[in-house]
ZADO-1210 file (C-alpha; in nm, 4 decimals, padded with zeros to 6 digits):
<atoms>
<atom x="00.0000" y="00.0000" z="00.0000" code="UNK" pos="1"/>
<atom x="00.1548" y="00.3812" z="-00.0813" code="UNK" pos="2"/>
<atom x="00.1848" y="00.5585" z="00.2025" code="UNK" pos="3"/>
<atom x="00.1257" y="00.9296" z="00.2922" code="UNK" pos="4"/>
<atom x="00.4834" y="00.9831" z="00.3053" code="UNK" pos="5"/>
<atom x="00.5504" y="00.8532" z="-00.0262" code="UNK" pos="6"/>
<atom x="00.2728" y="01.0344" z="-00.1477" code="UNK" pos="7"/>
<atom x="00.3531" y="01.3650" z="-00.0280" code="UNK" pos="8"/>
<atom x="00.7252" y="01.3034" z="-00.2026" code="UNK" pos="9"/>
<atom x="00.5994" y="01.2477" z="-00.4525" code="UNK" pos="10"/>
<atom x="00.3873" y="01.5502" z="-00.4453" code="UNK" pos="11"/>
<atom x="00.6375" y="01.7614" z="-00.3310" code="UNK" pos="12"/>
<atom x="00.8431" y="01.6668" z="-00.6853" code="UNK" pos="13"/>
<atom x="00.5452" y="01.8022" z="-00.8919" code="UNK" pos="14"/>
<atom x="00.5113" y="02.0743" z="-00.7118" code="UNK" pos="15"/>
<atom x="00.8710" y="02.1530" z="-00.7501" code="UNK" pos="16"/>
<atom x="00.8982" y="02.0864" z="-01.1106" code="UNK" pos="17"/>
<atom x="00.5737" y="02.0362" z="-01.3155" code="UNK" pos="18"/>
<atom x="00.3650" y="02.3059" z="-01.2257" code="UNK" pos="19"/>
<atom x="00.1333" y="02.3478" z="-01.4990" code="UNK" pos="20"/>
<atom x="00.0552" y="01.9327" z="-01.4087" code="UNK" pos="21"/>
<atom x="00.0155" y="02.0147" z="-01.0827" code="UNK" pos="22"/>
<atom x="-00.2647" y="02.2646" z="-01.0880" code="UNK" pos="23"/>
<atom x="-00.4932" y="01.9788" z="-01.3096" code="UNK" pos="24"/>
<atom x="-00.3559" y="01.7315" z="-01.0864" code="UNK" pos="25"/>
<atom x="-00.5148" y="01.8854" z="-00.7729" code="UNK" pos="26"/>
<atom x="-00.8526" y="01.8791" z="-00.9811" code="UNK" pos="27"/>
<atom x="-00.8599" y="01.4828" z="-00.9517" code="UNK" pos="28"/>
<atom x="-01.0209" y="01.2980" z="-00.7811" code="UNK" pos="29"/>
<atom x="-00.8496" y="01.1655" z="-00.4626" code="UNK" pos="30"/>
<atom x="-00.8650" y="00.8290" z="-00.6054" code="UNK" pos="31"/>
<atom x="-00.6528" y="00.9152" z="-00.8781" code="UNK" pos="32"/>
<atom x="-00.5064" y="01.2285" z="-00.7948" code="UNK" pos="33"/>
<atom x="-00.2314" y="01.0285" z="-00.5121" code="UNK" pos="34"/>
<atom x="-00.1541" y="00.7802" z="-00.8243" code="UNK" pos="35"/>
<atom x="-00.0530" y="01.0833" z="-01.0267" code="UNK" pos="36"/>
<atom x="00.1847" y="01.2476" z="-00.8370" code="UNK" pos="37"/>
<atom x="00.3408" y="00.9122" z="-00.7754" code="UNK" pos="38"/>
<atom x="00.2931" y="00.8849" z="-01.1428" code="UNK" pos="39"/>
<atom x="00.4680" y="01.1813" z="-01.2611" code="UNK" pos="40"/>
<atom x="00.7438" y="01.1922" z="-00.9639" code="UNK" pos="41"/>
<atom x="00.8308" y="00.8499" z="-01.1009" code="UNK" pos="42"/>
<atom x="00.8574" y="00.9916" z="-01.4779" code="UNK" pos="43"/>
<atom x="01.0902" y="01.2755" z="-01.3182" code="UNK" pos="44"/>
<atom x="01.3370" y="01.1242" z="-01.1308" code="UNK" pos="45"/>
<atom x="01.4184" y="00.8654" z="-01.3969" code="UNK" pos="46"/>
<atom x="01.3650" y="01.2083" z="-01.6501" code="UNK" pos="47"/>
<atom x="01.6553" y="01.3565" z="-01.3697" code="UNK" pos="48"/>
<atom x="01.8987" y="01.1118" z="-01.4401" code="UNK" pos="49"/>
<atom x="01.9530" y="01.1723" z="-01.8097" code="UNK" pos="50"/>
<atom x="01.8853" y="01.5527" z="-01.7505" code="UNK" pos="51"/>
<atom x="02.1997" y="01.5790" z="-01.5577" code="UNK" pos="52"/>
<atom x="02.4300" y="01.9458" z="-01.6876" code="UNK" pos="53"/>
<atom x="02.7050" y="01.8491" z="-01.4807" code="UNK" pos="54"/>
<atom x="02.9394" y="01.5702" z="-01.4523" code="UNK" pos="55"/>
<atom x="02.7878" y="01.3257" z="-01.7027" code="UNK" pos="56"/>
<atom x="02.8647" y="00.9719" z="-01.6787" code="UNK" pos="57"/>
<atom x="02.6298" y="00.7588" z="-01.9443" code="UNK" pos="58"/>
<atom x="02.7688" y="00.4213" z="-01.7986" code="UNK" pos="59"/>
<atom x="02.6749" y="00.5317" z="-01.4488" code="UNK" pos="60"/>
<atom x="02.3222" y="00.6988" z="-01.5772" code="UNK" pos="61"/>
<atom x="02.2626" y="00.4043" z="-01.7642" code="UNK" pos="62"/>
<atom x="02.2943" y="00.1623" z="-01.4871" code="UNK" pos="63"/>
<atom x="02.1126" y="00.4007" z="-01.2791" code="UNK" pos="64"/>
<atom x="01.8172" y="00.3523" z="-01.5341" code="UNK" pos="65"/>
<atom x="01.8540" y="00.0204" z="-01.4859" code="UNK" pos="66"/>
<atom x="01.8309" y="00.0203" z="-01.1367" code="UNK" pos="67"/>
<atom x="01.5122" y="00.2404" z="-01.1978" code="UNK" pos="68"/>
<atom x="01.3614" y="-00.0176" z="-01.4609" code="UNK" pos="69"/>
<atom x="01.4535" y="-00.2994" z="-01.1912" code="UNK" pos="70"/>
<atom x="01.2662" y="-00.1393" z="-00.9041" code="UNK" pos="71"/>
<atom x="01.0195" y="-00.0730" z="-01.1102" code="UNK" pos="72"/>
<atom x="00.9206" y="-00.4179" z="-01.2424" code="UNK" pos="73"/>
<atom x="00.9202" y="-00.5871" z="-00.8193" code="UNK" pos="74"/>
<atom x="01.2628" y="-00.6366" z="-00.8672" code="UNK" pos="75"/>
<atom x="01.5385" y="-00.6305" z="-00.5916" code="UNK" pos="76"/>
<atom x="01.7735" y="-00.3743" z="-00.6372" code="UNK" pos="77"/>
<atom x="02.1436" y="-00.3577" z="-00.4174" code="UNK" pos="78"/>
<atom x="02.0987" y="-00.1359" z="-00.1242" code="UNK" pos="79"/>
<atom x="02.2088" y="00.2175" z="-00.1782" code="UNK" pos="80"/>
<atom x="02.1655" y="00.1777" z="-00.5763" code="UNK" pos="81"/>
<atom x="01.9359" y="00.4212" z="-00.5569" code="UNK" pos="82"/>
<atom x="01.9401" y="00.7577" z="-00.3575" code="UNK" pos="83"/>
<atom x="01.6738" y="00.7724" z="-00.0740" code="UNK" pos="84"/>
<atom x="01.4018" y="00.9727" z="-00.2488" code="UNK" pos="85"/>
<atom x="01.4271" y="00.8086" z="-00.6064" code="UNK" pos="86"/>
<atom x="01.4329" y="00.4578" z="-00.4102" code="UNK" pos="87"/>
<atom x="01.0584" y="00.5637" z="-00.2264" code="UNK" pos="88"/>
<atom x="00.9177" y="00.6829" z="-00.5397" code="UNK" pos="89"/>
<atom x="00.9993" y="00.3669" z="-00.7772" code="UNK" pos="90"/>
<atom x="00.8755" y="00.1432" z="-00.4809" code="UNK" pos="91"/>
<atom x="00.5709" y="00.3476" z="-00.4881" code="UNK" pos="92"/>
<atom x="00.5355" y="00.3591" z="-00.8471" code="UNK" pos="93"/>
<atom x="00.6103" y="-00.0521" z="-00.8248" code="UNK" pos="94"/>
<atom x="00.3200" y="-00.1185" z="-00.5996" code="UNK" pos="95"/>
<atom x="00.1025" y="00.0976" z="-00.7808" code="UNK" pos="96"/>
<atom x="00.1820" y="-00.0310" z="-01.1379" code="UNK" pos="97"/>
<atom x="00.1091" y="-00.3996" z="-01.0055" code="UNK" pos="98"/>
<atom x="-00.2075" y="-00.2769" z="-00.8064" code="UNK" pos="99"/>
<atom x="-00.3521" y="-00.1003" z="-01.2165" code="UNK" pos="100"/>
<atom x="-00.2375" y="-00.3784" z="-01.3953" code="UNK" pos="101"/>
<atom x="00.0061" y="-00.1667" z="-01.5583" code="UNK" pos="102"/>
<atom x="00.2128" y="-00.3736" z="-01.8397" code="UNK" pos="103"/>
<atom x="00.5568" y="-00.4403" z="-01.7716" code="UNK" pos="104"/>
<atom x="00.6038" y="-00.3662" z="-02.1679" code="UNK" pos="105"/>
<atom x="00.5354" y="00.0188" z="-02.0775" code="UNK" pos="106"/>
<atom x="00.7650" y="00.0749" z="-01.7946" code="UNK" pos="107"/>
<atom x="01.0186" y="-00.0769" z="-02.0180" code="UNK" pos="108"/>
<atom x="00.9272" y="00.1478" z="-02.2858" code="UNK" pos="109"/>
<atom x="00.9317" y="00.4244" z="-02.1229" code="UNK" pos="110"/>
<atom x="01.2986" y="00.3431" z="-01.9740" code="UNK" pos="111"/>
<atom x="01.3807" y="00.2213" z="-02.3074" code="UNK" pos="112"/>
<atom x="01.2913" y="00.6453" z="-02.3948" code="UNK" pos="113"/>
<atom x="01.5385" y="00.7580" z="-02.1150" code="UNK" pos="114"/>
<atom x="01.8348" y="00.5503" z="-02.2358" code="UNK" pos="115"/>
<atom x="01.7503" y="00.6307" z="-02.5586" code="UNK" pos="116"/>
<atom x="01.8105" y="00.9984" z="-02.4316" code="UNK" pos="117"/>
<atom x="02.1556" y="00.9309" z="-02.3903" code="UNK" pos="118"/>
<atom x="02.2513" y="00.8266" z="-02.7074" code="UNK" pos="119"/>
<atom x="02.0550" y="01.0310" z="-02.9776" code="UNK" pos="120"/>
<atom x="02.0075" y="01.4463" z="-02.9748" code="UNK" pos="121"/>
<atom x="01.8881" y="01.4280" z="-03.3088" code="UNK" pos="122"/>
<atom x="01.5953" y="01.2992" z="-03.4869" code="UNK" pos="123"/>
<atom x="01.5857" y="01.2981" z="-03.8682" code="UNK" pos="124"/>
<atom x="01.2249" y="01.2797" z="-03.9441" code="UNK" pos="125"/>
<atom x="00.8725" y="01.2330" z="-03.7733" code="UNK" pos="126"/>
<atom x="00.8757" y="00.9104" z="-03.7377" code="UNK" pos="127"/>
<atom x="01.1909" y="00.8426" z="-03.5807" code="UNK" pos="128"/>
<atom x="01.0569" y="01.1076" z="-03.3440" code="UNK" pos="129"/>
<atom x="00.7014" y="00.9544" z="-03.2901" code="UNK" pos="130"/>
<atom x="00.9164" y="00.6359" z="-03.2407" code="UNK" pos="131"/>
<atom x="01.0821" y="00.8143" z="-02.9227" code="UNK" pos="132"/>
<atom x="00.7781" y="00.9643" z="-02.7758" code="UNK" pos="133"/>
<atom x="00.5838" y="00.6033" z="-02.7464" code="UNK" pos="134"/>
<atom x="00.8175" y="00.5610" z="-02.4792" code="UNK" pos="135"/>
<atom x="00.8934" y="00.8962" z="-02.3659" code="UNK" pos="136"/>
<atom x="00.4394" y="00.9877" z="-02.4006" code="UNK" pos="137"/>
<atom x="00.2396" y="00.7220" z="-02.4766" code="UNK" pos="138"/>
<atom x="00.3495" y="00.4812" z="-02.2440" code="UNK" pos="139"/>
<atom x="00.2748" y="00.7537" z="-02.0250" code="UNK" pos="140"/>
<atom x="-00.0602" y="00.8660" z="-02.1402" code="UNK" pos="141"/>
<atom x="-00.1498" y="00.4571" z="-02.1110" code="UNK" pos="142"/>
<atom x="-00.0496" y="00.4712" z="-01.7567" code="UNK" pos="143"/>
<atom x="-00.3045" y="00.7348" z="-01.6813" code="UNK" pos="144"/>
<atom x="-00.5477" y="00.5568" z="-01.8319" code="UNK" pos="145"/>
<atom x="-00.4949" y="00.2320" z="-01.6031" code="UNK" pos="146"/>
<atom x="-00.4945" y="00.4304" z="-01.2823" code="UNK" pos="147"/>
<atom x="-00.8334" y="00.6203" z="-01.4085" code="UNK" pos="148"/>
<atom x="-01.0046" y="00.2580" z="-01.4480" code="UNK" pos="149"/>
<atom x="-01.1317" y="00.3677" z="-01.7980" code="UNK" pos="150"/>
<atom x="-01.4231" y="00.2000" z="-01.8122" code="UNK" pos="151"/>
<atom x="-01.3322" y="00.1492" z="-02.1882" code="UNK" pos="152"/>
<atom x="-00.9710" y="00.1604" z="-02.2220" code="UNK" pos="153"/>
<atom x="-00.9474" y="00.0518" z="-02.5865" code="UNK" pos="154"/>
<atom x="-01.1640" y="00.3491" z="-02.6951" code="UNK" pos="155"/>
<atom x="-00.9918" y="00.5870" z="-02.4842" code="UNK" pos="156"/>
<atom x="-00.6221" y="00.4572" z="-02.5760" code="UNK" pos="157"/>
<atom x="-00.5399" y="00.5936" z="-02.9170" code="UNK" pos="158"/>
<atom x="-00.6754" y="00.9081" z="-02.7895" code="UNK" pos="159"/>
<atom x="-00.4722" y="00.9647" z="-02.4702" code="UNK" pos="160"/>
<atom x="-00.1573" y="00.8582" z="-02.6742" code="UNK" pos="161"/>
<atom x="-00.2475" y="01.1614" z="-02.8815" code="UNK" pos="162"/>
<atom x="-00.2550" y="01.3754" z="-02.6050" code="UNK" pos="163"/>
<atom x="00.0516" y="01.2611" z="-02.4409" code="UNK" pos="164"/>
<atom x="00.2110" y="01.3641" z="-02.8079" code="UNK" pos="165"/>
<atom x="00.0873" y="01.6674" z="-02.7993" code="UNK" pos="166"/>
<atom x="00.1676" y="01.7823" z="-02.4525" code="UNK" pos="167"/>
<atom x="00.5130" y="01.6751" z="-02.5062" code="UNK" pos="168"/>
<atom x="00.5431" y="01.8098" z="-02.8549" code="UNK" pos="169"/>
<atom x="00.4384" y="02.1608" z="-02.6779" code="UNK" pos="170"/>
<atom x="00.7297" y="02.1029" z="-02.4320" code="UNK" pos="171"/>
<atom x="00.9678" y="02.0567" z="-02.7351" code="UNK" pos="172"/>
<atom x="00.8396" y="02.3384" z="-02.8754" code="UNK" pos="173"/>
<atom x="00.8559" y="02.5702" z="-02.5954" code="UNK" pos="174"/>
<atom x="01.1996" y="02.4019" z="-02.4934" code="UNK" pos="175"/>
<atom x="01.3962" y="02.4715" z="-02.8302" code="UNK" pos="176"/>
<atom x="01.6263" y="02.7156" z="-02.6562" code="UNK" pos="177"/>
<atom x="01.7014" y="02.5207" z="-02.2678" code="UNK" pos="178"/>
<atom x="01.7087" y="02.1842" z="-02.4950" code="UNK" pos="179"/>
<atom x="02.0517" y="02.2698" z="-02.7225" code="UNK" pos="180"/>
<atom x="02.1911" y="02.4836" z="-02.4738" code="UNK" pos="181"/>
<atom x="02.1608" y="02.2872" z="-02.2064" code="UNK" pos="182"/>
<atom x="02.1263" y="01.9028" z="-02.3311" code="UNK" pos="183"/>
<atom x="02.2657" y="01.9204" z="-02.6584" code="UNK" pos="184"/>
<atom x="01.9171" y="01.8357" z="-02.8212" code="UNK" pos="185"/>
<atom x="01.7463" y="01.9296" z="-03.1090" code="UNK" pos="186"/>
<atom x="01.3599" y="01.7815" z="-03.0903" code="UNK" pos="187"/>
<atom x="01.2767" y="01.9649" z="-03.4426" code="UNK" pos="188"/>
<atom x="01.2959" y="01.6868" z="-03.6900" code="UNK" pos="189"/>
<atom x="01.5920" y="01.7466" z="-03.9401" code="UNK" pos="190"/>
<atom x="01.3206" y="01.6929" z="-04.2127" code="UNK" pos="191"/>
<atom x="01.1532" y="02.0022" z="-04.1110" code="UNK" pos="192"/>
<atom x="01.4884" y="02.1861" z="-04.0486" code="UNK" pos="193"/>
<atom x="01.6022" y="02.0986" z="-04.3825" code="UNK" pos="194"/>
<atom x="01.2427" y="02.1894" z="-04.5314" code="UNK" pos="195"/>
<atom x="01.3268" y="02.5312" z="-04.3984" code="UNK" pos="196"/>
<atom x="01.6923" y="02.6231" z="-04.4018" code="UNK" pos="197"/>
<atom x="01.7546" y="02.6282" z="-04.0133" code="UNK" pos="198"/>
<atom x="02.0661" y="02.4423" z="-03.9227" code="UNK" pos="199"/>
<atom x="02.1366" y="02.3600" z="-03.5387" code="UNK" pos="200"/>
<atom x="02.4538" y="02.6003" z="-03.5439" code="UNK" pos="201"/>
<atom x="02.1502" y="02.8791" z="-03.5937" code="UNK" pos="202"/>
<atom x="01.9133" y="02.6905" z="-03.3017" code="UNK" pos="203"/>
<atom x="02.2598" y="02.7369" z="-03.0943" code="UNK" pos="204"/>
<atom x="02.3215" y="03.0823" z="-03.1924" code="UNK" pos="205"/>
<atom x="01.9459" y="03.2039" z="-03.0981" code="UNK" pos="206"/>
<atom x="01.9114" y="03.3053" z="-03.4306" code="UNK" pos="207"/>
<atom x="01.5390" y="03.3598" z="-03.4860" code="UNK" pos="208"/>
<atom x="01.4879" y="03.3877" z="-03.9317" code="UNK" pos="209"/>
<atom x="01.1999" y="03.3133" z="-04.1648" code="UNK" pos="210"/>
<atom x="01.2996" y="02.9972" z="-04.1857" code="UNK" pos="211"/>
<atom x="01.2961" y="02.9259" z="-03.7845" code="UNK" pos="212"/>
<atom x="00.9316" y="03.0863" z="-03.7648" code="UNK" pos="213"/>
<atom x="00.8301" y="02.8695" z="-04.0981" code="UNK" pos="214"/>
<atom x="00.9543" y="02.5555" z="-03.9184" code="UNK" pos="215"/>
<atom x="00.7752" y="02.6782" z="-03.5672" code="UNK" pos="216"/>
<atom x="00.5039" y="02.7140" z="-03.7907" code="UNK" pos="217"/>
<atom x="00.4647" y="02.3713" z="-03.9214" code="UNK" pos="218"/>
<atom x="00.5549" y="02.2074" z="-03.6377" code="UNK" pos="219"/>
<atom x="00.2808" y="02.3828" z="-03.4257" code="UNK" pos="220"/>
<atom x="00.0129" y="02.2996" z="-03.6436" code="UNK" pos="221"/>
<atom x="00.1506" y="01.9490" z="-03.6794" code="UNK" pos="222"/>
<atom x="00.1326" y="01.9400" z="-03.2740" code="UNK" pos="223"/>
<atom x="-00.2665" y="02.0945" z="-03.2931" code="UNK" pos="224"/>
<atom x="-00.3514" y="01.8162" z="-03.5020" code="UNK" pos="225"/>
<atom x="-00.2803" y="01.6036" z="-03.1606" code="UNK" pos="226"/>
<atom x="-00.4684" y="01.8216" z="-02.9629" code="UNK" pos="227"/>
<atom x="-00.7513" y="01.7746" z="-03.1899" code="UNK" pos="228"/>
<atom x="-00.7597" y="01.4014" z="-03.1944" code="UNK" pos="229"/>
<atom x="-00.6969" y="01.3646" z="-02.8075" code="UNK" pos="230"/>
<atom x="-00.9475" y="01.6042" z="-02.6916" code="UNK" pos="231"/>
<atom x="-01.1691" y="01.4095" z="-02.8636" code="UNK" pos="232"/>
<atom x="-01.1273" y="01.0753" z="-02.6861" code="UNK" pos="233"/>
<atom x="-01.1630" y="01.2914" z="-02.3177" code="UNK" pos="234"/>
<atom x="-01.5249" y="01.1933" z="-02.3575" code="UNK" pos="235"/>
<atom x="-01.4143" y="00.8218" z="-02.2880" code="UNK" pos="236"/>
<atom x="-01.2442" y="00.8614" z="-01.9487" code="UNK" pos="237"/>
<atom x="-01.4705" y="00.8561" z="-01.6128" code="UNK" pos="238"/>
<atom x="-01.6911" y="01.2109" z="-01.5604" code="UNK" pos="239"/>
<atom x="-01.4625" y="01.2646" z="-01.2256" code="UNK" pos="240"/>
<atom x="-01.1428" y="01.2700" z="-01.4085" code="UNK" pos="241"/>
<atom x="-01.3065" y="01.4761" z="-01.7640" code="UNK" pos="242"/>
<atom x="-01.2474" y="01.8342" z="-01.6328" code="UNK" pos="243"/>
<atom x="-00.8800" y="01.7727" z="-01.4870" code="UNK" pos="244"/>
<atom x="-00.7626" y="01.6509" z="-01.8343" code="UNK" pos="245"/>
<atom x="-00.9430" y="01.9030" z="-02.0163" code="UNK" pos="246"/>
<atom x="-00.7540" y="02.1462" z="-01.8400" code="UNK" pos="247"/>
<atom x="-00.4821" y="02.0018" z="-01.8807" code="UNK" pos="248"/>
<atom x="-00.5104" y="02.0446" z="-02.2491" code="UNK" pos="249"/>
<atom x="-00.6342" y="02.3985" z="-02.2247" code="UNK" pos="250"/>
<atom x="-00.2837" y="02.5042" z="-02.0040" code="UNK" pos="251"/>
<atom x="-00.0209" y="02.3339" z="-02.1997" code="UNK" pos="252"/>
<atom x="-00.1898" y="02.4123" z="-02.5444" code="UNK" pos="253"/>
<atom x="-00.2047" y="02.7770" z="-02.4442" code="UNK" pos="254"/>
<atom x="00.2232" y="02.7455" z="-02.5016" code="UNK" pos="255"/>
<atom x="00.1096" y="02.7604" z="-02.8836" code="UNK" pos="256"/>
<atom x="-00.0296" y="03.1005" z="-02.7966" code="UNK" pos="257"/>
<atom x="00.2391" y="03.2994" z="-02.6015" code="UNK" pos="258"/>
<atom x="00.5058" y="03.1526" z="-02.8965" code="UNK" pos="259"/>
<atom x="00.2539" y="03.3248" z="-03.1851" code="UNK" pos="260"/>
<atom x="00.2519" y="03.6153" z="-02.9535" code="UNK" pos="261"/>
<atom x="00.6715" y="03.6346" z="-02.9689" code="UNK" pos="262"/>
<atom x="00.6315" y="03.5784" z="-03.3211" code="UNK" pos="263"/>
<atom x="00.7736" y="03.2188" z="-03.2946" code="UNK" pos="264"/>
<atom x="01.0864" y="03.3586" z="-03.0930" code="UNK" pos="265"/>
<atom x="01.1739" y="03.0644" z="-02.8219" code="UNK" pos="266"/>
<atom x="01.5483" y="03.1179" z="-02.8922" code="UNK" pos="267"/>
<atom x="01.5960" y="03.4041" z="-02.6592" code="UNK" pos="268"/>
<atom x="01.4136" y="03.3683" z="-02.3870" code="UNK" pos="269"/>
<atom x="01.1632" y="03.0083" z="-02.3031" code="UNK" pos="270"/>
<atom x="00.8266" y="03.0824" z="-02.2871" code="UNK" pos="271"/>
<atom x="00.6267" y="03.0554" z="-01.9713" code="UNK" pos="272"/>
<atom x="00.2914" y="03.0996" z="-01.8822" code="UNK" pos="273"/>
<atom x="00.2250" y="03.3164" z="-01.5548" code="UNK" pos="274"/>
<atom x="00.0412" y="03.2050" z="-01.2790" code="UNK" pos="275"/>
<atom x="-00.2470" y="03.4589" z="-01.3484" code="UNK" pos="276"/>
<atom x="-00.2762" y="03.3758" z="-01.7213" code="UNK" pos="277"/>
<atom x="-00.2997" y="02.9975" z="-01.5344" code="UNK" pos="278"/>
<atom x="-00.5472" y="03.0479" z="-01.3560" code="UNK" pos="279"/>
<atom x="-00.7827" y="03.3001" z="-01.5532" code="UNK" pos="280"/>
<atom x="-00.7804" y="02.9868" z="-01.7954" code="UNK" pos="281"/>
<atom x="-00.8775" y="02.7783" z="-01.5061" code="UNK" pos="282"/>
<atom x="-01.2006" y="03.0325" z="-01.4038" code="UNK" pos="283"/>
<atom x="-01.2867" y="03.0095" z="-01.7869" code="UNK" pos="284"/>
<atom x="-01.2450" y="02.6912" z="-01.8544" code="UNK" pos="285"/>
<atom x="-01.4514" y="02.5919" z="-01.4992" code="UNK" pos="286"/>
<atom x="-01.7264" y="02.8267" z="-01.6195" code="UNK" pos="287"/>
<atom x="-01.7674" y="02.6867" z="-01.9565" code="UNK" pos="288"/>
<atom x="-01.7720" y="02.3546" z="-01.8695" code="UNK" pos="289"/>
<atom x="-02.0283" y="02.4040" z="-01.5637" code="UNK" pos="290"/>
<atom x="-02.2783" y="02.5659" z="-01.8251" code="UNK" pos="291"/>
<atom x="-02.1781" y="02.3162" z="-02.1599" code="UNK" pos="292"/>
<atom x="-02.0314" y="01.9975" z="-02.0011" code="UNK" pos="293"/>
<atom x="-01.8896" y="01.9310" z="-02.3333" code="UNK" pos="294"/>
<atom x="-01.4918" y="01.8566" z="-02.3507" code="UNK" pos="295"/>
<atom x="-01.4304" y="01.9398" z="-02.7074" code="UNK" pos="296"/>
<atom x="-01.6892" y="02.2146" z="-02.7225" code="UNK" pos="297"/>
<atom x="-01.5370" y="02.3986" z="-02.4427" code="UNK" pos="298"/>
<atom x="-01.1318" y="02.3427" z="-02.5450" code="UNK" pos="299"/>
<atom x="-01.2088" y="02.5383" z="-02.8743" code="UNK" pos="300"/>
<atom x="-01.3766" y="02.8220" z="-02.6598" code="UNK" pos="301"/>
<atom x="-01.0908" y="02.8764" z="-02.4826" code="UNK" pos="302"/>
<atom x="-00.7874" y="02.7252" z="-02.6553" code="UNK" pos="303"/>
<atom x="-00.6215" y="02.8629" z="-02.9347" code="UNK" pos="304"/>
<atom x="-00.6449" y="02.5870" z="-03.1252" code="UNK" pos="305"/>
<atom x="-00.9245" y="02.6235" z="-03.3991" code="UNK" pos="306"/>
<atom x="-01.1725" y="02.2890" z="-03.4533" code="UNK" pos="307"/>
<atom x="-01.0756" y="02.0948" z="-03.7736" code="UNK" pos="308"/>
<atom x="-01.4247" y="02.3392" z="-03.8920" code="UNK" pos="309"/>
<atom x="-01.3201" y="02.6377" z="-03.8357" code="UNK" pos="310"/>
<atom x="-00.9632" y="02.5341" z="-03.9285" code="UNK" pos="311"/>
<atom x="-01.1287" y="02.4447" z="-04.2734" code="UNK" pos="312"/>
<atom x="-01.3153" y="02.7897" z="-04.2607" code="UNK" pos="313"/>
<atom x="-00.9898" y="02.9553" z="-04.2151" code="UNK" pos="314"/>
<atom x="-01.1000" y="03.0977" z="-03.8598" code="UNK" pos="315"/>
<atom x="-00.7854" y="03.1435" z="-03.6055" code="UNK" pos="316"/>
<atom x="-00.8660" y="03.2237" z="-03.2249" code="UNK" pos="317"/>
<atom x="-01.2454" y="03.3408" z="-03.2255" code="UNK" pos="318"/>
<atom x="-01.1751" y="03.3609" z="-02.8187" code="UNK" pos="319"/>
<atom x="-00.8515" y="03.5739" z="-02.7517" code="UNK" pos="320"/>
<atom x="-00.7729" y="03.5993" z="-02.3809" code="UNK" pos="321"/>
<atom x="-00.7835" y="04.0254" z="-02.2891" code="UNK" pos="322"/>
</atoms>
């Protein structure tokens, strides 16, 4: 049984550093709200390992990660592998994943995703990126679906893979600058890149040209095609957990917004959304969806993401935030 105490580390490691998560998360219900942070604390401290600026050892990160995967599966792991926080989350994470059923083929997909981390910065074309992110997303988005108890989890499936996509797309997105400075990583596919004439010696340089704000461009509109297919399956997941996930989309989709409103410029400064453009979305968002009840009615009234109609109509934001 998870305890309080590994709860509340958990907790206190999406608090610390997924804060956009953390505001849906609190909008769960308790039933699946303690599963999340455990959840997401587990996908960050195995995330931490490969996200480490200073000191890099891949042989010691990789067996690290395999420590993590190890733990992970019910496995028993030598004593002091693991430090004491990383240890109480992947035992957490371990009873929960056997508690939801949760396939041993997605924890090792999603560890698969971390190693993969340290090996490739680079991904040539969509695929090879899609390829990545059903480790690094959809094993993740079919996670969430176990610990909601989707009532039917084959309908909802394709559509919170396409969600998990697109929230981590929007990260990439967002990310272009902190990701090459910082990691050495380039999440634009070099298909697009080379579509548009940006070369990762311009990404590094912060130099923001046509050709950057063409690829942006494309790439967010790729990315809105996601939200469109996995706000559609939100309808499939139970009525206590609708709203949290809806918001969910509504906060991280709003990054497509604030990068228009720079005129595609992520390369000197990251974009982040402020707590009281945060929670005005949340007051909207609660409003609409008291009155309509409706998940993808009330995303396009207050995303800024068009409906594949209006799209076709050639309508943009009919909703701006003042």
């Amino acid at each position: 049984m998870v305890d309080s105490t590994q709860i509340s580390t958990s907790k206190a490691i999406q608090q610390r550093t997924g804060k956009t998560f953390h505001l849906a998360t609190r909008l769960l219900p308790e039933r699946v709200r303690h599963a999340t942070y455990v959840l997401y604390a587990f996908f960050r401290v195995a995330d931490d390992v490969v996200d480490t600026t200073e000191d890099r050892d891949p042989d010691a990160q990789r067996a690290e990660l395999e420590a993590i995967r190890a733990a992970a599966l019910g496995e028993a792991v030598e004593p002091g592998r693991l430090d004491a926080e990383t240890a109480e989350v992947v035992a957490a994470f371990a009873e929960l994943a056997e508690r939801y059923d949760v396939p041993d083929e997605d924890v090792d997909t999603f560890v698969d995703a971390m190693l993969t981390d340290l090996e490739e910065t680079r991904y040539d074309t969509h695929e090879d990126l899609a390829a990545y992110m059903r480790g690094s997303a959809v094993a993740v988005g079919n996670m969430m679906v176990a610990i909601m108890e989707v009532e039917d989890p084959d309908a909802a499936a394709p559509h919170a893979a396409a969600l998990a996509e697109a929230f981590q797309l929007s990260n990439f997105l967002r990310d272009v600058k902190e990701d090459v400075e910082d990691y050495d990583r380039v999440y634009l596919p070099g298909e697009t890149r080379g579509e548009h004439g940006v070369t990762v010696e311009q990404l590094r340089r912060g130099e923001v040209t046509s050709g950057f704000r063409d690829a942006m461009r494309a790439e967010l509109a790729r990315t809105e095609t996601k939200y469109r297919e996995g706000v559609a399956g939100i309808k499939y997941l139970p009525e206590d957990c609708q709203f949290a996930v809806l918001l969910s989309a509504v906060l991280y989709a709003d990054h497509h917004r604030l990068i228009r409103s720079r005129n595609y410029d992520v390369l000197s400064e990251t974009p982040s959304l402020s707590t009281t453009r945060k929670l005005w979305l949340l007051a909207k968002t609660r409003a609409l969806w008291a009155f309509y009840g409706d998940p993808e009615y009330v995303f396009y009234r207050v995303s800024c993401i068009a409906s594949s109609g209006d799209r076709r109509r050639g309508h943009g934001d009919p909703h701006p935030a003042p």
